[in-house]
C-alpha positions as CSV (number, residue, x, y, z in Angstrom):
1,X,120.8,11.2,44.3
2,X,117.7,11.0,41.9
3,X,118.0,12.3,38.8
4,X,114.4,12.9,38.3
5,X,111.9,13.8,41.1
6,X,108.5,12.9,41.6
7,X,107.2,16.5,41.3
8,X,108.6,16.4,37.7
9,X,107.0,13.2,36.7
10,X,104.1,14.7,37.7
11,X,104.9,17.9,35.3
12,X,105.6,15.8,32.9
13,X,103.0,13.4,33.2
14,X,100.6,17.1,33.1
15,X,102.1,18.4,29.9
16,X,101.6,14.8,28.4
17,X,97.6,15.4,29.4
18,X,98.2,11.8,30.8
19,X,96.7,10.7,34.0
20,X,98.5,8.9,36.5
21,X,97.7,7.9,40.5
22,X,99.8,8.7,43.2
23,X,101.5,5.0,42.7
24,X,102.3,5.6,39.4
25,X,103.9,8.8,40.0
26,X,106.2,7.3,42.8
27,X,106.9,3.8,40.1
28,X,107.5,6.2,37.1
29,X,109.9,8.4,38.8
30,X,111.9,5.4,39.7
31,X,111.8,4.2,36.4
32,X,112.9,7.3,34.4
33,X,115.5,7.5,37.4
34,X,117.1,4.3,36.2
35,X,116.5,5.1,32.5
36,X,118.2,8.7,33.0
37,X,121.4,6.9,35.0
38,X,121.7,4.5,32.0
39,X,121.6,7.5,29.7
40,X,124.4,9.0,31.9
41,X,126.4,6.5,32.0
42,X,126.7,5.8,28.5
43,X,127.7,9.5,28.1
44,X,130.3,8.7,30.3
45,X,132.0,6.1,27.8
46,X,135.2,7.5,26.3
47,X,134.8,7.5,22.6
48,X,136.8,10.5,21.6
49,X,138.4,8.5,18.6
50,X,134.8,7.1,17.6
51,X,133.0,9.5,15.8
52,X,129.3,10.5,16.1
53,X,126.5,8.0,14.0
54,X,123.5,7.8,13.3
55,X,123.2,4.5,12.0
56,X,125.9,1.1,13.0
57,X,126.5,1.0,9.0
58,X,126.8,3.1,6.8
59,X,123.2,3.8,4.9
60,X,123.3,4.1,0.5
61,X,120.0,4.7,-1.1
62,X,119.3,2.3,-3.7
63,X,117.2,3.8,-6.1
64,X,117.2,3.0,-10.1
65,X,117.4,5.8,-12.7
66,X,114.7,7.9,-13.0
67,X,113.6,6.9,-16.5
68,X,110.7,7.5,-18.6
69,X,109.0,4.5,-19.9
70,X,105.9,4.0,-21.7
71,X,103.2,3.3,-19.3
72,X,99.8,1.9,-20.1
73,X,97.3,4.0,-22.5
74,X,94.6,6.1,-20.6
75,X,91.7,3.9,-22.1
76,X,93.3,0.7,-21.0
77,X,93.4,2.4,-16.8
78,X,89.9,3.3,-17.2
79,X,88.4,0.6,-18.3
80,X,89.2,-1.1,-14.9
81,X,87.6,2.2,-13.0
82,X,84.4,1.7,-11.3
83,X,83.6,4.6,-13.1
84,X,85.4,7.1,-14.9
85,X,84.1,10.8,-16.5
86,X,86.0,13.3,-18.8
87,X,89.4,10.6,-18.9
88,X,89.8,10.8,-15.2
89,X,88.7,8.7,-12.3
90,X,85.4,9.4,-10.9
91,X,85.2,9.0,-6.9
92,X,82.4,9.6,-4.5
93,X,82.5,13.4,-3.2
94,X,84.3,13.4,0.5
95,X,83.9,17.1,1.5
96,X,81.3,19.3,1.1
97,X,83.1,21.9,-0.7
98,X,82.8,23.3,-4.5
């Protein structure tokens, strides 16, 4: 039995806004048939003793301390700026807005 019809490819293939041709409806529903038994099948493994993951290994975050240091001095920034007004950064205007 199929576990995904062609009238539902189509469905889906209508919410997706994508267009497909009567061959592709009839190819795609045979794909997602096989990707949906593979799916199954999987689920069928008996893995009570393995519990759920996310990831193979477990995942750390390696982050350093968050530590202040002293950075560079606000002259020394904007003297590399294109251009620069008031100690800031001066960019061309993107929006039209005040």
């Amino acid at each position: 039995m199929s576990a995904i019809s062609r009238d539902e490819v189509a469905h889906l293939a209508r919410l997706a806004r994508l267009a497909v041709t009567e061959d592709e409806l009839d190819r795609f529903a045979g794909q997602l048939d096989s990707i949906l038994q593979h799916v199954a099948r999987i689920g069928e493994v008996a893995a009570d003793d393995i519990p759920p993951t996310s990831h193979s290994v477990p995942l750390v975050n390696v982050m350093r301390a968050d530590v202040p240091e002293p950075s560079l001095a606000r002259e020394d920034v904007l003297a590399g700026a294109p251009d620069s007004a008031e100690d800031r950064f001066r960019v061309p205007r993107i929006l039209d807005e005040e």
